[in-house]
C-alpha positions in Angstrom: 0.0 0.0 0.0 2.6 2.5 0.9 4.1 1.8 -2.7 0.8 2.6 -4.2 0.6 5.9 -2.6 4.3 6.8 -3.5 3.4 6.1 -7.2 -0.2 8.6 -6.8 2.1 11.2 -5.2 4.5 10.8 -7.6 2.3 11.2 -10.6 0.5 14.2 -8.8 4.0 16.1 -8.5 4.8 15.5 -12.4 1.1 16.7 -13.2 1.4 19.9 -11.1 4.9 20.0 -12.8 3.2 20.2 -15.9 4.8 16.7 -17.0 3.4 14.7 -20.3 5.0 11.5 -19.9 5.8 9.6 -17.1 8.0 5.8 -16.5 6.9 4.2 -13.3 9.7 2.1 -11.9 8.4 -0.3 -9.2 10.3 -3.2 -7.9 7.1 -4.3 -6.2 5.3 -6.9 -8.4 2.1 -6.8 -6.9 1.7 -3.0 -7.9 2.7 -3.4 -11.2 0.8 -6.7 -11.8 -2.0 -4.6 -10.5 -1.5 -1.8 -12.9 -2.0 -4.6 -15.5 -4.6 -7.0 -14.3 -6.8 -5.1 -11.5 -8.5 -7.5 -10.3 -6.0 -9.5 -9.1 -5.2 -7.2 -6.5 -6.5 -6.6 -2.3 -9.0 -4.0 -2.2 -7.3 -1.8 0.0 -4.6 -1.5 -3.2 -6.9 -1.8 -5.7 -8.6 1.9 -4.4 -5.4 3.6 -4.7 -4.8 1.9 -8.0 -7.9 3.0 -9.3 -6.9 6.7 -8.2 -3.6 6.3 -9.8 -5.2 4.8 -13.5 -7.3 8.1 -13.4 -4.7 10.5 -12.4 -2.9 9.0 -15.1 -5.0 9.4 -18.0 -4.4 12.8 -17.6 -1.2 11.7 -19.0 0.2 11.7 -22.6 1.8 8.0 -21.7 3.2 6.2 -18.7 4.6 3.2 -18.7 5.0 1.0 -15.4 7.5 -1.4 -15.1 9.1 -3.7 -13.2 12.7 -3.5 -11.8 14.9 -5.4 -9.2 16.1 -4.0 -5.8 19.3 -3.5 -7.1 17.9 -1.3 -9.5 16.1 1.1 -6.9 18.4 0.5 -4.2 20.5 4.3 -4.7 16.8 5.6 -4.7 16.4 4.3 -1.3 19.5 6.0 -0.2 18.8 9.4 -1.4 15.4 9.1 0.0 16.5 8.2 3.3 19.4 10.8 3.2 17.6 13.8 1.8 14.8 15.3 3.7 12.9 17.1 1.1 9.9 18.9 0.9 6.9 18.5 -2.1 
């Protein structure tokens, strides 16, 4: 769930940003299986997910993808380094 909201928060940034197209790189599989087969996923996800498919038809494209840890892992560090504000 806390993935889910990052992603919404995320896309809301870019769209206030003024943003066209947007990559989603999760490296949590039941988000981005979610993204592509709804109804596979808890209901308590599946709200968030349906806020996050109609934030992001506001969209010119986004893509969501899957990615390892590894992948992610120096995004983990800067988040947990950096306090920022959005």
């Amino acid at each position: 769930m806390a993935e889910a909201l990052a992603v919404w928060n995320a896309l809301a940034w870019a769209f206030d940003r003024g943003w066209l197209s947007v990559e989603i790189c999760s490296d949590c599989l039941v988000l981005v299986q979610g993204w592509q087969k709804p109804s596979r996923i808890h209901s308590l996800v599946k709200i968030i997910l349906f806020d996050i498919v109609h934030l992001a038809c506001k969209f010119n494209y986004v893509a969501v993808s899957k990615v390892l840890i590894a992948e992610v892992r120096a995004a983990y560090t800067l988040v947990k380094d950096v306090n920022f504000q959005v």
